[in-house]
C-alpha positions as CSV (number, residue, x, y, z in Angstrom):
1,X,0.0,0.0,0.0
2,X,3.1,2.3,0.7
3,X,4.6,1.9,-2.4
4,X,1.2,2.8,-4.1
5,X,0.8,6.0,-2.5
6,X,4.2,6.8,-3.6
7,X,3.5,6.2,-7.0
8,X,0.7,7.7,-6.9
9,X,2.5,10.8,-5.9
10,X,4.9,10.7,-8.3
11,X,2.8,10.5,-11.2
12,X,0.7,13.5,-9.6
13,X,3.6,15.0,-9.1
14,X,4.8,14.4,-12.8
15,X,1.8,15.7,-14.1
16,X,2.2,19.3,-12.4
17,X,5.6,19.5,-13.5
18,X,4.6,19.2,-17.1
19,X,2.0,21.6,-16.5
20,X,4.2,24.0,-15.0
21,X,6.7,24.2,-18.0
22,X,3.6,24.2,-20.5
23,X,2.7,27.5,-19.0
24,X,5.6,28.5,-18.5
25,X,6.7,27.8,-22.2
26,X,3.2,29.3,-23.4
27,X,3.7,32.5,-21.1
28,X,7.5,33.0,-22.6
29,X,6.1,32.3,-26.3
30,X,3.1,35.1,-25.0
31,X,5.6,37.5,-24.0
32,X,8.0,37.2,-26.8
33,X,5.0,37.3,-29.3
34,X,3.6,40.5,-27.7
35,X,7.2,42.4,-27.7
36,X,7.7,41.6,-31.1
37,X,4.2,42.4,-32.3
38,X,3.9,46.0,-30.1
39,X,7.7,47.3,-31.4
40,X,6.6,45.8,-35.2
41,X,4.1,48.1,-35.2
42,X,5.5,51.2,-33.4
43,X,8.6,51.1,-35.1
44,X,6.9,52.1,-38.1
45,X,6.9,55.5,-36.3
46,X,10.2,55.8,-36.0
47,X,10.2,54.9,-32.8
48,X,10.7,51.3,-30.2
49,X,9.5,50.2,-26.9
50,X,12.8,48.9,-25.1
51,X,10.5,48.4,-21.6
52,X,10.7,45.1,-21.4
53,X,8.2,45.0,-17.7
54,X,4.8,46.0,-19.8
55,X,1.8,43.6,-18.7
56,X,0.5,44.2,-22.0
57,X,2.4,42.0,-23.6
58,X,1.1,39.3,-22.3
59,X,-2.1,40.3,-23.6
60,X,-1.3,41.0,-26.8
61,X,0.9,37.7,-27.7
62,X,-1.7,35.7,-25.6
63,X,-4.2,37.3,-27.5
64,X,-2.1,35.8,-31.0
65,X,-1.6,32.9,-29.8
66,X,-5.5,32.3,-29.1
67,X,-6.6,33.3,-32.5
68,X,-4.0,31.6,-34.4
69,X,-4.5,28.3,-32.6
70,X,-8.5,28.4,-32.7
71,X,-7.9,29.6,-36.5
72,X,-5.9,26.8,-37.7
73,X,-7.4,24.0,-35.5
74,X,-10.1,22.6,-37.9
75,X,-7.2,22.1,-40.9
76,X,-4.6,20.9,-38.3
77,X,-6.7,18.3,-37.3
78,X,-7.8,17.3,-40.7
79,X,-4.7,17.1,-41.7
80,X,-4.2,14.9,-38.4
81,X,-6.4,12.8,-39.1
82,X,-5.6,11.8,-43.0
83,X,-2.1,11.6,-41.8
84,X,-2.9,8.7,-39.7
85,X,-5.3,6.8,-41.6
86,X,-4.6,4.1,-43.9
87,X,-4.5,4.8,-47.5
88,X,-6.6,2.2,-49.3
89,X,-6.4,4.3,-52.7
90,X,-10.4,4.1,-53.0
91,X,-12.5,6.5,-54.2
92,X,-14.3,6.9,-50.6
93,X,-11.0,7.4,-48.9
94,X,-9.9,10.4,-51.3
95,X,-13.5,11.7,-50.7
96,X,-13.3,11.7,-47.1
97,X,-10.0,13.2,-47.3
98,X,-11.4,16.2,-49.4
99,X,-14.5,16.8,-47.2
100,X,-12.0,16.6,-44.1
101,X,-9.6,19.2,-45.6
102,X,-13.0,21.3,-46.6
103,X,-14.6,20.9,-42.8
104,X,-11.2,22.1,-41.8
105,X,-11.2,25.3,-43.9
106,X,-14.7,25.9,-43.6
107,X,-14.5,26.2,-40.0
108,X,-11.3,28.1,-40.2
109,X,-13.3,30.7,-42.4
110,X,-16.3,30.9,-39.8
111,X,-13.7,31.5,-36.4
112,X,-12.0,34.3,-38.6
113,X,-15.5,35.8,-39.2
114,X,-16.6,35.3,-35.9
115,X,-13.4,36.9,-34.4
116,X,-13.4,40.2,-36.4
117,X,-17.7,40.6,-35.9
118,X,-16.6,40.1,-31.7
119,X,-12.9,41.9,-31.3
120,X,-15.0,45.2,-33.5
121,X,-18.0,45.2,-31.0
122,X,-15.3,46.0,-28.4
123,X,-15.2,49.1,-27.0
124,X,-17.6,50.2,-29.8
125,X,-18.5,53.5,-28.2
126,X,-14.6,54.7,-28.2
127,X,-13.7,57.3,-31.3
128,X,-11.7,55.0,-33.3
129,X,-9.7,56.4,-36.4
130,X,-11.6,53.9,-38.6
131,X,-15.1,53.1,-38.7
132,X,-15.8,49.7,-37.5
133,X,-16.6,48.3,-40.9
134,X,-13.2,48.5,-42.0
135,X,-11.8,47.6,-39.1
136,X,-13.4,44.0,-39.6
137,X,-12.6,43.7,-42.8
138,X,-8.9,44.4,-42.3
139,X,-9.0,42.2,-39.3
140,X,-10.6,38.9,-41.7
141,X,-8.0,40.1,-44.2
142,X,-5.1,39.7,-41.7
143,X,-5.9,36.8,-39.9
144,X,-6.7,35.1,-43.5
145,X,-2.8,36.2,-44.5
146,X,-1.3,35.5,-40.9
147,X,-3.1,31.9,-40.9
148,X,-1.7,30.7,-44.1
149,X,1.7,32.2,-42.9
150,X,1.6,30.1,-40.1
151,X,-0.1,26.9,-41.9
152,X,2.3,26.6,-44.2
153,X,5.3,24.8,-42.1
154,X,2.2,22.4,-40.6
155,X,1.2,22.0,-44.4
156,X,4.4,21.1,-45.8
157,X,5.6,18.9,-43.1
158,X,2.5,16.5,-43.5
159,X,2.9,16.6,-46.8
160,X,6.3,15.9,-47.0
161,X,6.0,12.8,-44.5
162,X,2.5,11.4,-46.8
163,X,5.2,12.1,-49.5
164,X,7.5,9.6,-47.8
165,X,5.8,7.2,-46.2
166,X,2.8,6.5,-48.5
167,X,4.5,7.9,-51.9
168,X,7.9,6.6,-51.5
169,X,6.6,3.6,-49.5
170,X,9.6,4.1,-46.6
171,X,9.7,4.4,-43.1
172,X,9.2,7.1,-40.7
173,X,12.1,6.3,-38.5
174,X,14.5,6.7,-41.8
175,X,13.5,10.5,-42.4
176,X,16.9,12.0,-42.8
177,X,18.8,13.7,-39.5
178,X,18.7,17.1,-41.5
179,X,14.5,17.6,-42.0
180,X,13.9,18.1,-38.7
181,X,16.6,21.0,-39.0
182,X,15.6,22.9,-41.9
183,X,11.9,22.2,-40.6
184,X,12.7,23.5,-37.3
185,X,14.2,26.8,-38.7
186,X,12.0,27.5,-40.8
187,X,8.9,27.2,-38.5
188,X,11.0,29.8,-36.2
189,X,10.9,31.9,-39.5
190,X,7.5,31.9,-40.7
191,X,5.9,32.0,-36.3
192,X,8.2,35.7,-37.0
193,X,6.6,36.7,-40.1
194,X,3.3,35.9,-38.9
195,X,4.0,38.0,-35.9
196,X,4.9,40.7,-38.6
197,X,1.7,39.9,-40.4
198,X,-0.7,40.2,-37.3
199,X,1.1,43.4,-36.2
200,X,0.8,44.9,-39.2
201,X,-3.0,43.5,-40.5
202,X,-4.8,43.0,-37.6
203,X,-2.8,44.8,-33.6
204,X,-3.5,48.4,-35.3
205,X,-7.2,47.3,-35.7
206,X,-8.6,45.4,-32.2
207,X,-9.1,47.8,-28.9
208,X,-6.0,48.5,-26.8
209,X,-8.4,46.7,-24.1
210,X,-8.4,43.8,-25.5
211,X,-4.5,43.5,-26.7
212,X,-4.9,45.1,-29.8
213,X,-3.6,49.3,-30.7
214,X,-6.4,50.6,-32.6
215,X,-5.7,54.3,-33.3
216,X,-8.1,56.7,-31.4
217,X,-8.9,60.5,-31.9
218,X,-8.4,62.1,-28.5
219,X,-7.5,65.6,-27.0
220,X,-4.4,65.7,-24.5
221,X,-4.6,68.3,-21.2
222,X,-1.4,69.3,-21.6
223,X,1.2,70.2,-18.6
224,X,1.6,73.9,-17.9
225,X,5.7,74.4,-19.3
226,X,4.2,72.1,-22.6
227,X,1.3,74.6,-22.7
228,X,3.3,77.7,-23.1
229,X,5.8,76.3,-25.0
230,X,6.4,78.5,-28.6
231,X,5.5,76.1,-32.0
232,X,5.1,73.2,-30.4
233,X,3.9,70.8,-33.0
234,X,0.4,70.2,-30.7
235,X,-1.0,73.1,-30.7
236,X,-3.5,74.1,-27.3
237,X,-5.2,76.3,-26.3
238,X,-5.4,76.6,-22.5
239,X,-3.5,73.5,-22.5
240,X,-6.1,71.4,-23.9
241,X,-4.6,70.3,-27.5
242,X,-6.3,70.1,-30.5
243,X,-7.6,66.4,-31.6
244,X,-4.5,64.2,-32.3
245,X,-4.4,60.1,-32.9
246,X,-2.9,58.0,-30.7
247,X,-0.4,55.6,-31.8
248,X,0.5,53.8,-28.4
249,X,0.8,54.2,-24.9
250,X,3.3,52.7,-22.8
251,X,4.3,53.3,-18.8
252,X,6.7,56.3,-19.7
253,X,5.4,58.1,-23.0
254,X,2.6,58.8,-25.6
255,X,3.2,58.4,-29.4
256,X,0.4,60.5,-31.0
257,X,0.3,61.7,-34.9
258,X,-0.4,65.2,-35.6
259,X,-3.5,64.7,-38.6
260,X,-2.8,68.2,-40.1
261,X,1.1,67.9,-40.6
262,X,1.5,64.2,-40.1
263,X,4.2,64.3,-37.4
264,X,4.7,61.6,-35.3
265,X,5.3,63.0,-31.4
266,X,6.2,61.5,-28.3
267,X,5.4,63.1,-25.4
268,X,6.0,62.0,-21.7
269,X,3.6,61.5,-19.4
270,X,5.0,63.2,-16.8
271,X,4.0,66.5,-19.0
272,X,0.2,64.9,-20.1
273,X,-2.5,65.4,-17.0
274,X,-5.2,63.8,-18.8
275,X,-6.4,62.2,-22.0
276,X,-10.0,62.8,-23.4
277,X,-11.4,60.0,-25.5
């Protein structure tokens, strides 16, 4: 009975490591995701967040991670599931293998929908820069691009082991040393371009609340020495600036864009005393 409980333990035991590194390897590839993504998109400005303690990124890499993986879930498993079943070469089994791929797509197509209908209705009464109806559709088009970014490693690597195994009639266990290399590095480069892709299609587009960096028009209160400070590129009146976009907002600074010139400004926030959305 002693030696039960202790194996007992250890397999609990087991189980919460694994968990713990799962997280923790989800939380890092979170983070990472969200750095890349917010200093992708600022950086067009000229500009780079080097603040590496920002909560935000959490919530904007989790926030990729969860629409890329509920995205690409129907033709992951399709692909899965023809993978592992045995090819008979009748016509039912290339017909199932066609409706699977389809029911994979086809409910790929309906969480992208979905997704831009519910991350728009966010924060609808805010005074976005874009009305909402474009926002959606540039949020189905980048998630459409960013999916088939990230596919296409998944794609190719089934392909190439059908390819092998069923083509080439060979075994699994003789894949050459060197595939796992080259597939290795270049998932690594295609997860990066699909962080470029979603920062540049979709961030700009979904509510800061909700992870995202949607430009909104606002008015700054400006400090007093920022106030009476001669051609300043915001212009104020009794401190209170004229209506400017914001760009981003991190812990030490606001990036705003001046609509009439176009200049990109970054003030600190010591020198803002309040934003009116």
């Amino acid at each position: 009975m002693p030696q039960e409980k202790e194996n007992i333990t250890d397999v609990v035991l087991n189980y919460l490591r694994n968990f713990a590194g799962a997280i923790g390897l989800v939380g890092g590839i979170s983070f990472i995701s969200g750095y890349l993504i917010s200093n992708f998109y600022i950086g067009k400005f000229g500009t780079a967040a080097f603040n590496l303690v920002q909560a935000r990124y959490f919530t904007t890499g989790g926030l990729f991670l969860v629409l890329i993986t509920i995205s690409l879930l129907g033709p992951v498993v399709s692909l899965v599931v023809i993978g592992s079943s045995a090819n008979d070469g009748s016509r039912s089994y290339i017909l199932k293998n066609i409706l699977l791929v389809l029911a994979g797509f086809g409910l790929s197509l309906v969480t992208i929908i979905e997704s831009g209908h519910i991350l728009v209705g966010l924060n609808a009464n805010t005074n976005f820069l874009l009305a909402a109806d474009a926002r959606r559709s540039l949020i189905w088009l980048g998630l459409t691009v960013t999916n088939i970014a990230i596919f296409t490693p998944v794609a190719l690597y089934y392909i190439s082991k059908w390819v092998w195994v069923k083509l080439m009639k060979k075994k699994v266990e003789e894949i050459p040393a060197w595939s796992s290399l080259f597939f290795g590095g270049f998932t690594i480069f295609i997860f990066i371009l699909g962080v470029w892709l979603f920062s540049e299609f979709v961030y700009p587009y979904i509510p800061s609340s909700f992870g995202g960096n949607a430009p909104a028009k606002v008015q700054l209160v400006l400090s007093d020495y920022l106030s009476e400070v001669q051609d300043y590129p915001v212009a104020n009146q009794n401190g209170l600036s004229e209506v400017v976009t914001l760009i981003d907002q991190t812990s030490s600074a606001t990036l705003i864009i001046v609509p009439e010139t176009n200049i990109v400004v970054e003030i600190p926030n010591s020198e803002i005393k309040s934003i009116i959305h």
